[in-house]
Biotite code that builds the C-alpha atoms (Angstrom):
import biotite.structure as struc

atoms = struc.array([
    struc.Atom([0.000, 0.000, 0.000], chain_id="A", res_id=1, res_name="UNK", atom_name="CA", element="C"),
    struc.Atom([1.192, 3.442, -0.953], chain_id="A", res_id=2, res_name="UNK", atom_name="CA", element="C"),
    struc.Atom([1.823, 5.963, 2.307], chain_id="A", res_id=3, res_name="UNK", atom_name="CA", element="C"),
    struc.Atom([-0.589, 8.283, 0.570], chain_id="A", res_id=4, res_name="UNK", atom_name="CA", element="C"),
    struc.Atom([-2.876, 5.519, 0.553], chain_id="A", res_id=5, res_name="UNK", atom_name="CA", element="C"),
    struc.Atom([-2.292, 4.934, 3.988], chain_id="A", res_id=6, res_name="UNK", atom_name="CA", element="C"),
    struc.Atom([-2.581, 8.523, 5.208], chain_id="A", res_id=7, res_name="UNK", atom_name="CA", element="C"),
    struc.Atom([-5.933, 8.765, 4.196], chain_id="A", res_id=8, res_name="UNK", atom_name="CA", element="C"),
    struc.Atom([-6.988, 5.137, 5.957], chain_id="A", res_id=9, res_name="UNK", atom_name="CA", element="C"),
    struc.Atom([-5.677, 6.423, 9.223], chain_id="A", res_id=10, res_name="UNK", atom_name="CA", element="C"),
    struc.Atom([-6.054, 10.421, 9.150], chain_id="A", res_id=11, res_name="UNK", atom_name="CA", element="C"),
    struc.Atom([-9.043, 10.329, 6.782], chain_id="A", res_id=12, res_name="UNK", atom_name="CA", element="C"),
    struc.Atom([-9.713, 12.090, 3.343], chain_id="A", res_id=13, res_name="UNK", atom_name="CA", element="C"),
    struc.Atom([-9.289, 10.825, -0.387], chain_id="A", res_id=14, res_name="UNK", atom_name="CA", element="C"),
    struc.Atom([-5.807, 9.535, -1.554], chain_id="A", res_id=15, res_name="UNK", atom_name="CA", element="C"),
    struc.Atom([-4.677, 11.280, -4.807], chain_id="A", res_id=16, res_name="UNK", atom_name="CA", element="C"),
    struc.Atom([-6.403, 10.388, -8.004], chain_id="A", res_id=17, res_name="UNK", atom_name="CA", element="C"),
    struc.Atom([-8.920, 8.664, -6.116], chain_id="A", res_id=18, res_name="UNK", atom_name="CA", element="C"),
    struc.Atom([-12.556, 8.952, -6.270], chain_id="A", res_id=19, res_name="UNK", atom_name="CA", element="C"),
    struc.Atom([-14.250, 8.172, -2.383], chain_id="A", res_id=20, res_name="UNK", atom_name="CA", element="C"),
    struc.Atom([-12.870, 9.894, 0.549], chain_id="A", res_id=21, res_name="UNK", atom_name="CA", element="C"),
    struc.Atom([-11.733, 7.468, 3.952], chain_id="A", res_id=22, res_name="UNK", atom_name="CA", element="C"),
    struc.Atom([-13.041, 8.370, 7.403], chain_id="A", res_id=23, res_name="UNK", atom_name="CA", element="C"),
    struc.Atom([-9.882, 7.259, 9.096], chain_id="A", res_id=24, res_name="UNK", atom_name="CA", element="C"),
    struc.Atom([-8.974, 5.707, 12.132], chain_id="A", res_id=25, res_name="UNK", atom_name="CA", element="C"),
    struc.Atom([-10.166, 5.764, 15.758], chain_id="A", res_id=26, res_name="UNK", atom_name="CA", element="C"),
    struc.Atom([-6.087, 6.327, 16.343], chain_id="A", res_id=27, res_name="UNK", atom_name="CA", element="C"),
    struc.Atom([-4.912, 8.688, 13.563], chain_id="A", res_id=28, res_name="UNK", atom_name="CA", element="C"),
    struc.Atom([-1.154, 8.072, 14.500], chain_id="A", res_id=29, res_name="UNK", atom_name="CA", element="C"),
    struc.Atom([1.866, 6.982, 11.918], chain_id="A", res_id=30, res_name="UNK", atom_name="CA", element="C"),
    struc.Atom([2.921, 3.538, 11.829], chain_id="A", res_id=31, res_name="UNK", atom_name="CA", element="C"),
    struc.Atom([5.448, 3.661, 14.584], chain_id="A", res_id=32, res_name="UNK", atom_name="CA", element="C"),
    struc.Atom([7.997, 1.613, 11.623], chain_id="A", res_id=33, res_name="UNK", atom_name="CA", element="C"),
    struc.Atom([7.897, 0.668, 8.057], chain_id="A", res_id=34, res_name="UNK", atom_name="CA", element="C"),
    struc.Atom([9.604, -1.794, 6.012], chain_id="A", res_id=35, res_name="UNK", atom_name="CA", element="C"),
    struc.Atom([9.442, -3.078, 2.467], chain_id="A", res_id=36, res_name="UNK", atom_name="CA", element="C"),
    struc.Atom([8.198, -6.770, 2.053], chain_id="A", res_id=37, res_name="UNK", atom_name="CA", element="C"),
    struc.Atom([7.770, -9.861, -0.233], chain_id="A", res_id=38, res_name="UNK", atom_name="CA", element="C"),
    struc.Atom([4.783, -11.504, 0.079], chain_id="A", res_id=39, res_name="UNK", atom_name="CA", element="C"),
    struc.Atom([4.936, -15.108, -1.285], chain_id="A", res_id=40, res_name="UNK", atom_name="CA", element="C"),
    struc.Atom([1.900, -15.300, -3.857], chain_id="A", res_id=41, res_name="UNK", atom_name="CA", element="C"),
    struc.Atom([0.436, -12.887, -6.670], chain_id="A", res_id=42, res_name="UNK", atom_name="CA", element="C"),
    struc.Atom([-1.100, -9.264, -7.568], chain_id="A", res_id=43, res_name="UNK", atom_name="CA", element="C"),
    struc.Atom([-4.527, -9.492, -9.493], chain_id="A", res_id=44, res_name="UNK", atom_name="CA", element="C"),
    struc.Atom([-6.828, -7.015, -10.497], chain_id="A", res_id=45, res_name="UNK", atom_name="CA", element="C"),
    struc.Atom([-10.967, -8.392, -10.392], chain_id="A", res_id=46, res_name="UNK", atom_name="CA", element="C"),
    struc.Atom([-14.199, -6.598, -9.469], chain_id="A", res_id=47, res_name="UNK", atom_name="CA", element="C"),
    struc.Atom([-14.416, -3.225, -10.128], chain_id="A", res_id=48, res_name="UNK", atom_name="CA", element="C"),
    struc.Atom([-13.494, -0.471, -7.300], chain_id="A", res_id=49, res_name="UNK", atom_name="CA", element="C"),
    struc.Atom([-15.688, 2.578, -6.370], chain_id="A", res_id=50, res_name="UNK", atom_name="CA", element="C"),
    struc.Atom([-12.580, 4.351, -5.340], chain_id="A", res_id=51, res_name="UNK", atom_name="CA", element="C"),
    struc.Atom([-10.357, 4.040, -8.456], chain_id="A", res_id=52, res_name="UNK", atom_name="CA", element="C"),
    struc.Atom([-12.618, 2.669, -10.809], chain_id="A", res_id=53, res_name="UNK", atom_name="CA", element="C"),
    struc.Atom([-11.830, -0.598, -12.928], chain_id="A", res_id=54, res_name="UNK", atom_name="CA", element="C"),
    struc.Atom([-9.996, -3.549, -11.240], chain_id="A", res_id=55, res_name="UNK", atom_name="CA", element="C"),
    struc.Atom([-9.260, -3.836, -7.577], chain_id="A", res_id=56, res_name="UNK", atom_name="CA", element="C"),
    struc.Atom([-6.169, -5.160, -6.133], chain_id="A", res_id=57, res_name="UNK", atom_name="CA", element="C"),
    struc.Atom([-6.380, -7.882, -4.675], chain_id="A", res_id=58, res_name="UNK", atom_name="CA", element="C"),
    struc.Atom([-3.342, -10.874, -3.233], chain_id="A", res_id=59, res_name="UNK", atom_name="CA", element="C"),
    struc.Atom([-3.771, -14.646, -3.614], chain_id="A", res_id=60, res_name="UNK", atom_name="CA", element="C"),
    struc.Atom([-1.087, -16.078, -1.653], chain_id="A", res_id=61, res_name="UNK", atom_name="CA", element="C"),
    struc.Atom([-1.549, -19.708, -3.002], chain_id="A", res_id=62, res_name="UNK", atom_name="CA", element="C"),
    struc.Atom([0.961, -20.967, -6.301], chain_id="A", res_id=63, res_name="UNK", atom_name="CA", element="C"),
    struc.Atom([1.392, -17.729, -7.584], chain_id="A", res_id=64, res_name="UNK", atom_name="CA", element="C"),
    struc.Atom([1.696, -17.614, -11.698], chain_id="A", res_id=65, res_name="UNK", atom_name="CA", element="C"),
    struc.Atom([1.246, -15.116, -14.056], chain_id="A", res_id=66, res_name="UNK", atom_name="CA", element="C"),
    struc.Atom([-1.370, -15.065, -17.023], chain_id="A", res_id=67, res_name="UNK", atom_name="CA", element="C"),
    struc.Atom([1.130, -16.818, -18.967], chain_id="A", res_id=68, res_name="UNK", atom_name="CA", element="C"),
    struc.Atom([1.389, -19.052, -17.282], chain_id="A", res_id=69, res_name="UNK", atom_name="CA", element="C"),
    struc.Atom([5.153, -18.038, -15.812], chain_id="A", res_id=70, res_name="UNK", atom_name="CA", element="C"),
    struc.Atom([5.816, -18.906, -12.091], chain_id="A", res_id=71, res_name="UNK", atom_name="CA", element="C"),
    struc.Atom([5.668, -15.754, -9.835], chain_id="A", res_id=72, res_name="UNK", atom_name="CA", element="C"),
    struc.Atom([6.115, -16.241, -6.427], chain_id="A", res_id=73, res_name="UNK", atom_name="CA", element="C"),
    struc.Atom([6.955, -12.678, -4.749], chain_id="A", res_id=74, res_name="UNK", atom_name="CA", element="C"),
    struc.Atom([4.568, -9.725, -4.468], chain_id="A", res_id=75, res_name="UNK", atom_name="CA", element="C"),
    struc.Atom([6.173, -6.330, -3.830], chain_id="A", res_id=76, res_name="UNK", atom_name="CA", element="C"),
    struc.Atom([4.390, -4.749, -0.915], chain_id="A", res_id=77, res_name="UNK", atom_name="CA", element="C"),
    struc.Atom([5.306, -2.301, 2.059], chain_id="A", res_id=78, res_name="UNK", atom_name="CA", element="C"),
    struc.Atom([4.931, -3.169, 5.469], chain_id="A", res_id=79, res_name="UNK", atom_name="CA", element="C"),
    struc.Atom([3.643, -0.859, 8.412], chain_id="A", res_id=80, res_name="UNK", atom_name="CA", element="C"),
    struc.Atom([3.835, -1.196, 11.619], chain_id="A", res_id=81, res_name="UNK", atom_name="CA", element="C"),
    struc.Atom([0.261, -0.748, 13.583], chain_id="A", res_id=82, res_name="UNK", atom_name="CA", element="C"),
    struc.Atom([-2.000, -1.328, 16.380], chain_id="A", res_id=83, res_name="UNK", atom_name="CA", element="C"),
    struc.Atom([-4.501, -3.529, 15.981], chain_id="A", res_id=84, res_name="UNK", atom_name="CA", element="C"),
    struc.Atom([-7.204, -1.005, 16.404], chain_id="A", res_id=85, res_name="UNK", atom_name="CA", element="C"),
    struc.Atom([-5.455, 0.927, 13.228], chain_id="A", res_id=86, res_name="UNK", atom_name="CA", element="C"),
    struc.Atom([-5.175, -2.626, 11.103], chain_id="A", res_id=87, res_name="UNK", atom_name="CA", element="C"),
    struc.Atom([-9.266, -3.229, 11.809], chain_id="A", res_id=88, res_name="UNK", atom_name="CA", element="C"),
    struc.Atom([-10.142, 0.230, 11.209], chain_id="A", res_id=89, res_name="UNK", atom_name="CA", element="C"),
    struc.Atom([-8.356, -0.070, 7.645], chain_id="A", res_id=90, res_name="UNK", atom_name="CA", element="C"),
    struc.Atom([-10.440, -3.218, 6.795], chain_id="A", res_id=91, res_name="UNK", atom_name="CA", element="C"),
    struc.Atom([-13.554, -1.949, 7.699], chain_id="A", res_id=92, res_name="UNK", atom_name="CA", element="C"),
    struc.Atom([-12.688, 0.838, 5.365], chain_id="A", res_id=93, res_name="UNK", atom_name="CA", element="C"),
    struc.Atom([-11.701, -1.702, 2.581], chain_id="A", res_id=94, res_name="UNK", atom_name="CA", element="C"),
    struc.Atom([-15.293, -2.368, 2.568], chain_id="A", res_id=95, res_name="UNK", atom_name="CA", element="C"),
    struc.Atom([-16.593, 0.957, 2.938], chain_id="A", res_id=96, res_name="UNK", atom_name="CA", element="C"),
    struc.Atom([-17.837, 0.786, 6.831], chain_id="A", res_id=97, res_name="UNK", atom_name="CA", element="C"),
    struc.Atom([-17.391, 2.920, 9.339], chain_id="A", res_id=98, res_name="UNK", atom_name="CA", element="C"),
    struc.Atom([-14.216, 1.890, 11.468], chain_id="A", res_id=99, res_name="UNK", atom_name="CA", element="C"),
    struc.Atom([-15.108, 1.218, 15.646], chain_id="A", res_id=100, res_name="UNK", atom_name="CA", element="C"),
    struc.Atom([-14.487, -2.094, 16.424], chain_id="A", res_id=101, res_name="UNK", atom_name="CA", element="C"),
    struc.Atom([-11.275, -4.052, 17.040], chain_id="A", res_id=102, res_name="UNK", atom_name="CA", element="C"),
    struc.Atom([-11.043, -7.268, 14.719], chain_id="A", res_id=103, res_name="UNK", atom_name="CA", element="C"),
    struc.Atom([-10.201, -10.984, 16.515], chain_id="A", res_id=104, res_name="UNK", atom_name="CA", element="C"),
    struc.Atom([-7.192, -12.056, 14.669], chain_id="A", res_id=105, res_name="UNK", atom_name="CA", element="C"),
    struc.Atom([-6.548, -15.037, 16.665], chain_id="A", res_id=106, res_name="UNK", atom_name="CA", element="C"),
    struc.Atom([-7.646, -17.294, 13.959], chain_id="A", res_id=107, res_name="UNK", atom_name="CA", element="C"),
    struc.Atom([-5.776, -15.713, 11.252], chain_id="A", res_id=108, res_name="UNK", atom_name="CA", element="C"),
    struc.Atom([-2.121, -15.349, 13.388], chain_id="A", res_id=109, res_name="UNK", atom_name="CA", element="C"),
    struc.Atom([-2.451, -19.111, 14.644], chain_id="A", res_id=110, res_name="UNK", atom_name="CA", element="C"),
    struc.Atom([-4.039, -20.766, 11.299], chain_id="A", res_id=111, res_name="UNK", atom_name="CA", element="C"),
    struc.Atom([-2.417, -18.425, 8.514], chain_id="A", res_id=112, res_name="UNK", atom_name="CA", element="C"),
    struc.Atom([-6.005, -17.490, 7.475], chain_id="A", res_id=113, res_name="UNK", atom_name="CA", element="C"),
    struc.Atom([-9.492, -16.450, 8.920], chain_id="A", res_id=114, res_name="UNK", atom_name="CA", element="C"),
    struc.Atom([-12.224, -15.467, 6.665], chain_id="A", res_id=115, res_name="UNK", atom_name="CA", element="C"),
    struc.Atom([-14.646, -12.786, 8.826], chain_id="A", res_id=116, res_name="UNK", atom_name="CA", element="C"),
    struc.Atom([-17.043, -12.240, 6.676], chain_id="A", res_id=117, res_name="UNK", atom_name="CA", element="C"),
    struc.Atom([-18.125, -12.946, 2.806], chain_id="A", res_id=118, res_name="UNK", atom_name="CA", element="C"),
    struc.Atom([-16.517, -9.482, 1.560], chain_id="A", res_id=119, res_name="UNK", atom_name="CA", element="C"),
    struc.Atom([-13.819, -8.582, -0.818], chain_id="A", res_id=120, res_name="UNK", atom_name="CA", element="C"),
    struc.Atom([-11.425, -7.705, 1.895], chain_id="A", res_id=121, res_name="UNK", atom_name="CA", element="C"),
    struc.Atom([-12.734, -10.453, 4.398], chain_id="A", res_id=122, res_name="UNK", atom_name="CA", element="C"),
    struc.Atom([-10.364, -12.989, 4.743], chain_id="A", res_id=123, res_name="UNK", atom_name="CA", element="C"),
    struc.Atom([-7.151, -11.841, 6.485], chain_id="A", res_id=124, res_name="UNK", atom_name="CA", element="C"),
    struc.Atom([-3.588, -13.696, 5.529], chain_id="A", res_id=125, res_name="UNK", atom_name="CA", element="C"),
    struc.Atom([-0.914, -14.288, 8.065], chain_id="A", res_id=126, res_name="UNK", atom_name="CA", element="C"),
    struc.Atom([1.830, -14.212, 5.323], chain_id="A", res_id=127, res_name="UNK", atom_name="CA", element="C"),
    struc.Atom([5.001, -14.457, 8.136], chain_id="A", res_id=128, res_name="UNK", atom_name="CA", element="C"),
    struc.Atom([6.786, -12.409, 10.441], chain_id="A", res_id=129, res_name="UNK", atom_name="CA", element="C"),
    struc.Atom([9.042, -9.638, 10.213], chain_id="A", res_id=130, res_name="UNK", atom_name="CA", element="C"),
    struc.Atom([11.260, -9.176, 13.235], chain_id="A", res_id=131, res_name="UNK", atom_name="CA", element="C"),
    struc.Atom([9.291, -10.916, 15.197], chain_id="A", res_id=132, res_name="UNK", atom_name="CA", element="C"),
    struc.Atom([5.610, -9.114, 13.921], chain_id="A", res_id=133, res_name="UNK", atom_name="CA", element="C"),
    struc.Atom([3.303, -10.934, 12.134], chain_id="A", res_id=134, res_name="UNK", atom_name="CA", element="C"),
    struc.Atom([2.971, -9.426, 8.680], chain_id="A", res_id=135, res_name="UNK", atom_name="CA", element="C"),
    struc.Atom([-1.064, -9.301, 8.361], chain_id="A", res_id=136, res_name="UNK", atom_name="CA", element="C"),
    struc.Atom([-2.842, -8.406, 5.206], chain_id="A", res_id=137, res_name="UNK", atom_name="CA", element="C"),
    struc.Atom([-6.638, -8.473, 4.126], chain_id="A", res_id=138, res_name="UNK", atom_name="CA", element="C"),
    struc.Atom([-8.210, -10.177, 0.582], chain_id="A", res_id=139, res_name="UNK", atom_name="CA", element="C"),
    struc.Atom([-10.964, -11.865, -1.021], chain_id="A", res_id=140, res_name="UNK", atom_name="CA", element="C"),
    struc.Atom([-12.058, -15.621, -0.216], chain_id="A", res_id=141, res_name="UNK", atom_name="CA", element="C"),
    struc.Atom([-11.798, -16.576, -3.559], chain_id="A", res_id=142, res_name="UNK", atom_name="CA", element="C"),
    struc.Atom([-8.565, -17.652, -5.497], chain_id="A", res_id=143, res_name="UNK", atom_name="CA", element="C"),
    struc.Atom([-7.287, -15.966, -8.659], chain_id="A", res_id=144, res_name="UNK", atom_name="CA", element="C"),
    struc.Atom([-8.249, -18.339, -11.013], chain_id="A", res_id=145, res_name="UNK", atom_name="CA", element="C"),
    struc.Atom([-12.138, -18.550, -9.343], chain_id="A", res_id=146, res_name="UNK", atom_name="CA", element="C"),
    struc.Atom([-13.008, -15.191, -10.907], chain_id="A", res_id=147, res_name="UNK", atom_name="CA", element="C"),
    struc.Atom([-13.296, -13.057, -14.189], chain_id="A", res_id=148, res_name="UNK", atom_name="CA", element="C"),
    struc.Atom([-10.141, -10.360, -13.866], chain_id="A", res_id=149, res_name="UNK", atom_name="CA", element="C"),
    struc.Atom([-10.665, -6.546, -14.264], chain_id="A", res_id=150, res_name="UNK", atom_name="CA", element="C"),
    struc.Atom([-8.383, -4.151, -15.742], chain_id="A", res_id=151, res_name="UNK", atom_name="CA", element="C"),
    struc.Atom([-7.471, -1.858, -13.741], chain_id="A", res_id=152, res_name="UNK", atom_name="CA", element="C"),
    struc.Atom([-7.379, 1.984, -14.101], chain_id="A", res_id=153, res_name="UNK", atom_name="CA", element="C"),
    struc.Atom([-4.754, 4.617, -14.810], chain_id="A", res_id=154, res_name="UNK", atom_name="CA", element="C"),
    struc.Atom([-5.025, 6.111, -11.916], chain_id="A", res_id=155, res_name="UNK", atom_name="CA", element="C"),
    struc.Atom([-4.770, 3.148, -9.840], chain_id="A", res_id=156, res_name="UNK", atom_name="CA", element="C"),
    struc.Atom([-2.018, 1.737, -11.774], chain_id="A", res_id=157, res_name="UNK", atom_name="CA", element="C"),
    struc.Atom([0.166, 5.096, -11.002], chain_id="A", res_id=158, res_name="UNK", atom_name="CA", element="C"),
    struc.Atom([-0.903, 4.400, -7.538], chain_id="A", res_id=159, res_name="UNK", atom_name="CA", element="C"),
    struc.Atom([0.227, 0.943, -6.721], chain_id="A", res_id=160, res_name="UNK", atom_name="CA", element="C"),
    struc.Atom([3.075, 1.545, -9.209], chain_id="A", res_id=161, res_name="UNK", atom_name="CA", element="C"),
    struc.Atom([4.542, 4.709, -7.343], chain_id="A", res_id=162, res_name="UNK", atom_name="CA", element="C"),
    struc.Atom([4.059, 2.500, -4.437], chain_id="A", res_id=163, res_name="UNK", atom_name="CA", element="C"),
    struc.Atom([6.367, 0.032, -5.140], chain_id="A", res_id=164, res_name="UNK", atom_name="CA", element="C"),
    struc.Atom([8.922, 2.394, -6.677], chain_id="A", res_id=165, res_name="UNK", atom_name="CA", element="C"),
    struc.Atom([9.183, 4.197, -3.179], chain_id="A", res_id=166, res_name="UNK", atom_name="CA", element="C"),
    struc.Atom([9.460, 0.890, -0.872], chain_id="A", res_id=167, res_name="UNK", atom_name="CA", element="C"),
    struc.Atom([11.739, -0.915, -2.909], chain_id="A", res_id=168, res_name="UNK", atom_name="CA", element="C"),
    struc.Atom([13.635, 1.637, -4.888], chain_id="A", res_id=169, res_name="UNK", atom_name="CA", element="C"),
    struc.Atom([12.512, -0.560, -8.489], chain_id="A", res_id=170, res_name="UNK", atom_name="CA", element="C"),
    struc.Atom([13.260, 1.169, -11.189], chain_id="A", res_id=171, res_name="UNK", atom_name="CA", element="C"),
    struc.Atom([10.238, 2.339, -13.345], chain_id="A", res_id=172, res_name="UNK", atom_name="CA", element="C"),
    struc.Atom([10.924, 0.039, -16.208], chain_id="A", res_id=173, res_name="UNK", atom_name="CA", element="C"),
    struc.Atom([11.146, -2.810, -13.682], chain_id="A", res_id=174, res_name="UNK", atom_name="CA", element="C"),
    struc.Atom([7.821, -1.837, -12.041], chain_id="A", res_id=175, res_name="UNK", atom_name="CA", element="C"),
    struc.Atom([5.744, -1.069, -15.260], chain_id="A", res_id=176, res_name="UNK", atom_name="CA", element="C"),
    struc.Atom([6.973, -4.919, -16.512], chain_id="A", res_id=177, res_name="UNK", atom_name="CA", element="C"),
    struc.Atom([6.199, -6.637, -13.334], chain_id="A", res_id=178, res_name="UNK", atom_name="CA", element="C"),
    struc.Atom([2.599, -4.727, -13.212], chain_id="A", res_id=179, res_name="UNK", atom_name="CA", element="C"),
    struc.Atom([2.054, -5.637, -16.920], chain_id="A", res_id=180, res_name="UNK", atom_name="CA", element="C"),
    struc.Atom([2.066, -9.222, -16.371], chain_id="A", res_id=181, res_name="UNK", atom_name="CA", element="C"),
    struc.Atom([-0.063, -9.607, -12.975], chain_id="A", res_id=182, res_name="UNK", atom_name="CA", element="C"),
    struc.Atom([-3.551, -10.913, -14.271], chain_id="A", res_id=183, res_name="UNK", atom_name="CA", element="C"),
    struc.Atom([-6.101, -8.064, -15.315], chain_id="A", res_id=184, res_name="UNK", atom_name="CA", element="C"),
    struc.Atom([-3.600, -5.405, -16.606], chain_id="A", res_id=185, res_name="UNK", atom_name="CA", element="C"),
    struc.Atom([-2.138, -8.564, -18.678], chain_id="A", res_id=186, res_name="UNK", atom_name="CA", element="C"),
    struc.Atom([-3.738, -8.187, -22.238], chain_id="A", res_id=187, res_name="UNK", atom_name="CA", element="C"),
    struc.Atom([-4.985, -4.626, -21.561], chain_id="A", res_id=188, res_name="UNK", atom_name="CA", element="C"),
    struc.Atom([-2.137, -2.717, -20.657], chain_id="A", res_id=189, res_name="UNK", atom_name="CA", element="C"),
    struc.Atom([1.587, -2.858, -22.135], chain_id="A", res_id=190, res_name="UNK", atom_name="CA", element="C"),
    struc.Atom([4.805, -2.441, -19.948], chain_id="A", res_id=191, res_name="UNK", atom_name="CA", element="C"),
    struc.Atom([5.515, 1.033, -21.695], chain_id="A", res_id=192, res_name="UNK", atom_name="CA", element="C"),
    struc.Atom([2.294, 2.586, -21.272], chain_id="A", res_id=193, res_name="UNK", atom_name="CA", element="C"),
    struc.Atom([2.609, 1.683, -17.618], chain_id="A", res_id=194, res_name="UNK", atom_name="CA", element="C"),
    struc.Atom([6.085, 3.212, -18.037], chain_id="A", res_id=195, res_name="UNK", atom_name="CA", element="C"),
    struc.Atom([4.538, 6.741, -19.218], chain_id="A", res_id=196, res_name="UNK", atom_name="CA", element="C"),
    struc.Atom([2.001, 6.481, -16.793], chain_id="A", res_id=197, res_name="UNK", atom_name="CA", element="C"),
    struc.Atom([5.220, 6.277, -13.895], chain_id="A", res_id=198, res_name="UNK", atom_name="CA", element="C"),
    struc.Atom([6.827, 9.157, -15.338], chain_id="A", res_id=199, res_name="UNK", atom_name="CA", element="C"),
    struc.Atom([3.989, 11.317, -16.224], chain_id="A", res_id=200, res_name="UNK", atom_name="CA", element="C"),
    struc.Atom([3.728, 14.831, -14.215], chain_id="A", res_id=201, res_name="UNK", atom_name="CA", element="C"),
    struc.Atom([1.472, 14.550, -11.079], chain_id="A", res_id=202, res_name="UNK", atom_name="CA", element="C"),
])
């Protein structure tokens, strides 16, 4: 998740180029440490988002491939370090609720997984620990392969693409031609256009 992103999940108001503004968190505070992480399994882009329109983001953290069929098995992601009052808040807002009340994430730090409801952003991943904290992250029940993918938009693209540039210090070129392969911008969007999109003026 970009820091933009993230700044408007805990402090409230609409992250840059999107559409729906966040109410924030019950603790408005910045992640007392951040980290950039790989997360065994792959980026896809399904549904369609009321935020950014066109595909959402979403992680499947079983065997991760790409849509041709090429093994991937990192996804580049950035870590934050929060309560867990600031980590429920954020997946309420994932599924456009008002934050208030602290998630149980028992299941999901002793099993790997706990689905809490049917939602989009209802199933929570234990993915492994980072000096010692669990690295938690929120996505949809279903696999990659169980649904029809969604290309996702410009906007969002930039997003999640500016993202990864800042937490991992990829080059553009290398973070348009990972993005171009991940299923739903596969087939609709080339590695340069992503490219422009990177370098484009704000």
């Amino acid at each position: 998740m970009h820091r933009e992103r993230l700044t408007a999940y805990l402090a409230g108001g609409r992250p840059p180029g999107g559409l729906r503004a966040c109410p924030g968190c019950r603790d408005p505070r910045d992640p007392l440490r951040t980290a950039p992480v790989l997360l065994p399994g792959l980026l896809y882009f399904a549904t369609e988002s009321q935020v950014w329109t066109g595909g959402r983001a979403f992680y499947d953290p079983g065997p991760a491939r790409t849509a041709d069929d090429a093994p991937r098995t990192e996804l580049p992601s950035q870590g934050y370090l929060l309560t867990v009052g600031q980590f429920s808040d954020i997946v309420a807002q994932e599924m456009y609720r008002e934050p208030g009340e602290d998630l149980d994430l028992t299941q999901a730090l002793t099993h790997g997984r706990a689905q809490i409801g049917p939602g989009r952003y209802e199933t929570l991943v234990c993915a492994g620990a980072l000096d010692g904290y669990p690295v938690l992250t929120c996505t949809a029940p279903w696999r990659s392969d169980d649904i029809a993918v969604n290309a996702p938009s410009a906007a969002y693209l930039r997003h999640i693409g500016a993202g990864i540039v800042a937490a991992h210090g990829w080059s553009v070129h290398r973070t348009a031609r990972y993005l171009a392969g991940c299923p739903g911008a596969a087939g609709h969007w080339r590695a340069g256009e992503i490219e422009s999109l990177l370098t484009a003026a704000p």
